[in-house]
C-alpha positions in Angstrom: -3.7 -63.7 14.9 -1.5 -60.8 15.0 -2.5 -57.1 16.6 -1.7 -54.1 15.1 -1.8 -51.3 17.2 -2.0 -48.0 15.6 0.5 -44.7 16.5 0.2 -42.4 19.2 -1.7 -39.6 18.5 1.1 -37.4 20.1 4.1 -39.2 18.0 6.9 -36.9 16.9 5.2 -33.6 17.9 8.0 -32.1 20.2 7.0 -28.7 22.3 9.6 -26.6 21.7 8.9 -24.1 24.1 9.5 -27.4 27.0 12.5 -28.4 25.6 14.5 -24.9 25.4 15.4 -22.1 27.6 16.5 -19.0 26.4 19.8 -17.5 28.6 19.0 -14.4 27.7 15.2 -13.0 28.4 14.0 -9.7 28.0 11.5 -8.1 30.0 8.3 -6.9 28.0 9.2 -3.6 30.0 12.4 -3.3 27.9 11.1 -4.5 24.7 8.5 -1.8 24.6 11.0 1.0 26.3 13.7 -0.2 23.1 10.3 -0.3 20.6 9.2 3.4 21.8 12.7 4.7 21.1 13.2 3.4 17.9 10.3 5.1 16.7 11.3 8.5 18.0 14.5 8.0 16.6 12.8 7.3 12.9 10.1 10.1 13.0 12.7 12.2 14.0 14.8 11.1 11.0 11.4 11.7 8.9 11.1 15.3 10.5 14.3 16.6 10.1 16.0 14.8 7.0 19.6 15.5 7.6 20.6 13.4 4.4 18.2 15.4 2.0 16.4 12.2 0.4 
């Protein structure tokens, strides 16, 4: 008699976020500081229109 044992349940599914490490991180601090300007920058391109579209 043979036995057959069936997969694991966790075969093949690799967690990314385990296996890699960013070398270069960003603070949520920054990212919403760089966000915050780049909306200025395009309501004030909306306001003042200095290419006439």
């Amino acid at each position: 008699m043979v036995k057959i044992s069936a997969p694991s349940s966790t075969g093949g599914i690799i967690r990314y976020f385990d296996e890699y490490k960013s070398k270069v991180e960003i603070s949520p601090g920054k990212v919403l500081f760089i966000t915050l300007i780049l909306i200025i920058v395009i309501i004030s391109l909306h306001v003042f229109n200095p290419f006439g579209f």
